[in-house]
C-alpha positions as semicolon CSV with decimal commas, in nm:
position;residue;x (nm);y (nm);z (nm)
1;X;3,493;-1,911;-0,221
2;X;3,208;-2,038;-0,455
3;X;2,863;-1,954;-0,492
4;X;2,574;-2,073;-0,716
5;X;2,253;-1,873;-0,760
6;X;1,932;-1,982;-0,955
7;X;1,641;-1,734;-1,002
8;X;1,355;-1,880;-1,150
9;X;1,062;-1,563;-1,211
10;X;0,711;-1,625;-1,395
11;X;0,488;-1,298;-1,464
12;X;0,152;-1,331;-1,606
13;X;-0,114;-1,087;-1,704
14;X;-0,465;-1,187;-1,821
15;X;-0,739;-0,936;-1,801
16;X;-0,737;-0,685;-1,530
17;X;-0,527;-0,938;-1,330
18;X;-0,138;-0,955;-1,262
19;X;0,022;-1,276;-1,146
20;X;0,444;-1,266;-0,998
21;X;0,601;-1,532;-0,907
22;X;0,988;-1,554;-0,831
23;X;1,147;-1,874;-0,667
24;X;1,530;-1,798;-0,530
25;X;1,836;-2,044;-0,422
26;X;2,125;-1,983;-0,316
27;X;2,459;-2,157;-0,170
28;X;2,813;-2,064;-0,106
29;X;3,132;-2,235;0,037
30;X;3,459;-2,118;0,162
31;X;3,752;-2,303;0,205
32;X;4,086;-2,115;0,388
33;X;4,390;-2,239;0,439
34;X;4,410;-2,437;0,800
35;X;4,037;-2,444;0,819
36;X;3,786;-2,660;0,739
37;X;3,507;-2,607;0,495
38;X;3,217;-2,357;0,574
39;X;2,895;-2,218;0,478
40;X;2,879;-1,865;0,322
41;X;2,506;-1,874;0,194
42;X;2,219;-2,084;0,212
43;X;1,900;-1,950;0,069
44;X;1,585;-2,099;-0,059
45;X;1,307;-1,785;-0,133
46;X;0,964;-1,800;-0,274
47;X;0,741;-1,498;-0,332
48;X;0,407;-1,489;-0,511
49;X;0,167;-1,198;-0,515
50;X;-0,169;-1,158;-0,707
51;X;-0,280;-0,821;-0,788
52;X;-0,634;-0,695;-0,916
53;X;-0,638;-0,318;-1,081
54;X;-1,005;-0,167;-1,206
55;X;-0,856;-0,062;-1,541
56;X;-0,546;-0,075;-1,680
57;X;-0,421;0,224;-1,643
58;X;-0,355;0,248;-1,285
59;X;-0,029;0,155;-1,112
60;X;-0,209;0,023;-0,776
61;X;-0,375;-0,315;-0,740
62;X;-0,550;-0,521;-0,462
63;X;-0,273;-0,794;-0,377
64;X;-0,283;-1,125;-0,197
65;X;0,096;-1,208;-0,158
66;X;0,281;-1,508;-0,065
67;X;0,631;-1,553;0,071
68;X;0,825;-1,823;0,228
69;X;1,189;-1,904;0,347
70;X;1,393;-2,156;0,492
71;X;1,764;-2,283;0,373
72;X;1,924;-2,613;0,267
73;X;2,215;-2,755;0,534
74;X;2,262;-2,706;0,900
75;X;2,384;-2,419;1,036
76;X;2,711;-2,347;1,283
77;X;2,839;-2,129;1,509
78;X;3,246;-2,183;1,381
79;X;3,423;-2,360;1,499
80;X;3,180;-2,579;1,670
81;X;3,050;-2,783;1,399
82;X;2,856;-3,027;1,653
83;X;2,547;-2,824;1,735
84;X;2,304;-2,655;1,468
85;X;2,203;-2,333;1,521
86;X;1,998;-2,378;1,212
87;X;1,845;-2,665;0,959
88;X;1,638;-2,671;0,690
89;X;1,262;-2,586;0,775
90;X;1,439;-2,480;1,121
91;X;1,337;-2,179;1,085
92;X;1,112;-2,217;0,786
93;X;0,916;-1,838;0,728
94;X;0,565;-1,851;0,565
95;X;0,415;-1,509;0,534
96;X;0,085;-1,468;0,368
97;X;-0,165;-1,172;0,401
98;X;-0,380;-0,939;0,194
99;X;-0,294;-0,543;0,134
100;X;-0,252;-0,317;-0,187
101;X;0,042;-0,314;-0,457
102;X;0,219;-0,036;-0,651
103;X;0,380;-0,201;-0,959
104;X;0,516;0,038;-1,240
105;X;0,451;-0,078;-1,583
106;X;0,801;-0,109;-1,625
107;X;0,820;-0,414;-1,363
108;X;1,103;-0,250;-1,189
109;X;0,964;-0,083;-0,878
110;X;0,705;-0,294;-0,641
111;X;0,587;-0,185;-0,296
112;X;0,353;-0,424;-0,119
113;X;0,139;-0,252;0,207
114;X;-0,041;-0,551;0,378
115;X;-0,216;-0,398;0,707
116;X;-0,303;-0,802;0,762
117;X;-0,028;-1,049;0,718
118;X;0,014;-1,390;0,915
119;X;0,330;-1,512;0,960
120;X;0,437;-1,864;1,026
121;X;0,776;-1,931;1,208
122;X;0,846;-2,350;1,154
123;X;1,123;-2,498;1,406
124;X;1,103;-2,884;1,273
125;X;1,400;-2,982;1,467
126;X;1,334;-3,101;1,842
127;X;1,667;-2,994;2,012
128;X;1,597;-2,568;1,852
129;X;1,239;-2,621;1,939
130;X;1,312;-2,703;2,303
131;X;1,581;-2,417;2,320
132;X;1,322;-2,208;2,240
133;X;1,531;-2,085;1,920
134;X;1,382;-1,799;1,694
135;X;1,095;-1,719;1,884
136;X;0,921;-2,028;1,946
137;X;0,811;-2,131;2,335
138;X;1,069;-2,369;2,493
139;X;1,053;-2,669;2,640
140;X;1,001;-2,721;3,016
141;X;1,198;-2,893;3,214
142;X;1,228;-3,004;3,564
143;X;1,496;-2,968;3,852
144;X;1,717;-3,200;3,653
145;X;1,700;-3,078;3,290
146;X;1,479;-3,343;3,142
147;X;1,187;-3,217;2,923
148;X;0,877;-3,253;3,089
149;X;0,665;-3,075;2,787
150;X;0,837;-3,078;2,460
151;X;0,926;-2,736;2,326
152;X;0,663;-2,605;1,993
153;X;0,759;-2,627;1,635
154;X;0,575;-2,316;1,531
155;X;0,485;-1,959;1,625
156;X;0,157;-1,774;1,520
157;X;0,179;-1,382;1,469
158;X;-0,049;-1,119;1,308
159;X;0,097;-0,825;1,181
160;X;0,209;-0,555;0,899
161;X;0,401;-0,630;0,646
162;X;0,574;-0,365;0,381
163;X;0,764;-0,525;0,091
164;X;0,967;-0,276;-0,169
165;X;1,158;-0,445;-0,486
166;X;1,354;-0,214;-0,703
167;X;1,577;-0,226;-0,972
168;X;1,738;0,086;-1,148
169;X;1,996;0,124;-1,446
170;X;2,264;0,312;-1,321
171;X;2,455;0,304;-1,623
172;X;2,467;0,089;-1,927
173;X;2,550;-0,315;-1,795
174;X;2,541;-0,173;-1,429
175;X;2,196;-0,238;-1,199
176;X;2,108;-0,139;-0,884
177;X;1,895;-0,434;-0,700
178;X;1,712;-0,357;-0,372
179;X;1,441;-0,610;-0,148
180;X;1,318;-0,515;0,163
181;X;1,122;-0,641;0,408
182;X;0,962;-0,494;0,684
183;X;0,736;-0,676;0,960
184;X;0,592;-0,597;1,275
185;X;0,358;-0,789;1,526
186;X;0,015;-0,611;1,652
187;X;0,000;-0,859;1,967
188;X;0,359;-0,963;2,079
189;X;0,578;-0,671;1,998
190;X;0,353;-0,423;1,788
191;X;0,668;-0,117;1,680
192;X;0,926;-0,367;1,747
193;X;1,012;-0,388;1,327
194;X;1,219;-0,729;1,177
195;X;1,400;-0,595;0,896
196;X;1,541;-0,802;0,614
197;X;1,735;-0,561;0,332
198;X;1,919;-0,695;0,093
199;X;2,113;-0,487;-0,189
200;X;2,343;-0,567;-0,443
201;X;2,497;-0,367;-0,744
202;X;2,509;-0,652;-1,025
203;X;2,771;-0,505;-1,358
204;X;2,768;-0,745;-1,656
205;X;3,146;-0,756;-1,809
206;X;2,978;-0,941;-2,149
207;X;2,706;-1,161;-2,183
208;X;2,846;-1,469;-1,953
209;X;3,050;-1,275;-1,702
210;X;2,930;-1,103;-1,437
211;X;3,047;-0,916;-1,112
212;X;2,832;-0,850;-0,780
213;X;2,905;-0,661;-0,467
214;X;2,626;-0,680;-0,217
215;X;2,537;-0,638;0,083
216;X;2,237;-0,789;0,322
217;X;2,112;-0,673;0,657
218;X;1,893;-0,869;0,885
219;X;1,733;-0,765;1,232
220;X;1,506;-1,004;1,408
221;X;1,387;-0,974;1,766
222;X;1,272;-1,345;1,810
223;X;1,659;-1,418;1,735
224;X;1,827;-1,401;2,004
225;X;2,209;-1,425;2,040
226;X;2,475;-1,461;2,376
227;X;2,203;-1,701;2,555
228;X;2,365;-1,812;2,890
229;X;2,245;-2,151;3,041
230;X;2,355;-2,358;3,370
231;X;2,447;-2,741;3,338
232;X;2,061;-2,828;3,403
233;X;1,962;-2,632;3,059
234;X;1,794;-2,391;3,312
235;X;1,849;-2,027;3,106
236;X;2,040;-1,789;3,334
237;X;2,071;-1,519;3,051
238;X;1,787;-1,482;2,737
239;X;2,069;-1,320;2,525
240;X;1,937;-1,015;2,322
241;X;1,897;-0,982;1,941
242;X;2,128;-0,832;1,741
243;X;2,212;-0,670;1,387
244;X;2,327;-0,947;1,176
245;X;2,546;-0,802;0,810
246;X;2,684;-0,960;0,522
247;X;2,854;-0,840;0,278
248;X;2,978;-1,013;-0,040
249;X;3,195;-0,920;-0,361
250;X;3,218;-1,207;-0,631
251;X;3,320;-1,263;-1,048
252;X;3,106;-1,502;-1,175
253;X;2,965;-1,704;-1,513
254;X;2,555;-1,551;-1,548
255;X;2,338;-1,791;-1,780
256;X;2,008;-1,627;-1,870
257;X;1,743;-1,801;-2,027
């Protein structure tokens, strides 16, 4: 297995104003014995919040955040390597709202409350849009399976967001790392929560070698998962969504700069 990972961060402070911005990508392979080639990881992560504090004493600020996601390469359901479950910008993620920030002067604990955050679900690929995949409407089709109105390429929703970053020393060259993202809908499915946690304990061996064990859980309603269909495309069965986990251990050469 391989795995590259570039983090790219830019803080700056100017006044009573604060000004994050951290830019994440990501991509692993695997290669076994007997089997072809696949996709571990594809990540591309962009997150920019602007925070305004009266003074600068306090901890709390009025934020307007940014964050987006989408990945690389097409995505498979192995061993079929004919149909995409996924593609780049399919789904793309574009959340951006207003809310209040608690940043501690030592950078390394962040919650974001945003009571008003729109998110933007992107399906740029035709064939996901018209399956209706990850929440957008489907196409419609007539008796014989032949798209009479094309399925949408994006999904409007209003909602609550809660973001938490936090990093902790447990002991000297060992850090705790912890993002989490929490999202609900007010119109669609208001209490219905997508969760996206991600946690990884990173131990640098010297200044070039590093070792990782992480882990990431993801819930999503709108992504649905055992969809049944007849030969006409007609959906018998909507499928239901479903905890999705990933774990990862990995040695590794860390550049910082």
């Amino acid at each position: 297995s391989g795995l590259g990972f570039l983090k790219f961060a830019r803080k700056y402070k100017f006044s009573h104003f604060q000004w994050d911005n951290n830019l994440e990508l990501r991509y692993g392979l695997n290669a076994q014995d007997g089997r072809k080639l696949r996709k571990t990881e594809d990540v591309i992560r962009l997150s920019s919040n602007l925070g305004f504090r009266k003074d600068t004493i306090s901890n709390w600020f009025y934020s307007v955040q940014l964050n987006f996601n989408t990945q690389f390469s097409n995505g498979y359901k192995y061993p079929d390597r004919e149909t995409p479950i996924s593609r780049f910008m399919a789904p793309g993620y574009l959340l951006f709202g207003a809310g209040t920030s608690f940043i501690t002067k030592d950078q390394k604990f962040n919650l974001y409350l945003s009571p008003l955050t729109q998110k933007s679900t992107f399906v740029l690929d035709q064939d996901l849009a018209d399956n209706g995949a990850f929440g957008v409407n489907e196409a419609i089709l007539d008796a014989d399976g032949n798209v009479i109105t094309p399925g949408e390429n994006h999904l409007l929703e209003i909602g609550i967001l809660i973001t938490n970053n936090f990093n902790y020393n447990v002991a000297e060259n060992i850090e705790l790392k912890s993002r989490l993202n929490l999202y609900t809908d007010y119109i669609k499915s208001f209490g219905n929560i997508d969760v996206d946690w991600e946690l990884n304990l990173d131990m640098k061996v010297n200044k070039f070698i590093s070792t990782s064990l992480g882990t990431q859980m993801i819930y999503d309603d709108d992504i649905l998962f055992d969809v049944v269909k007849n030969d006409n495309g007609t959906i018998l069965n909507p499928g239901i969504p479903k905890i999705q986990f990933k774990q990862i251990l990995a040695v590794g050469i860390l550049y910082g700069f």
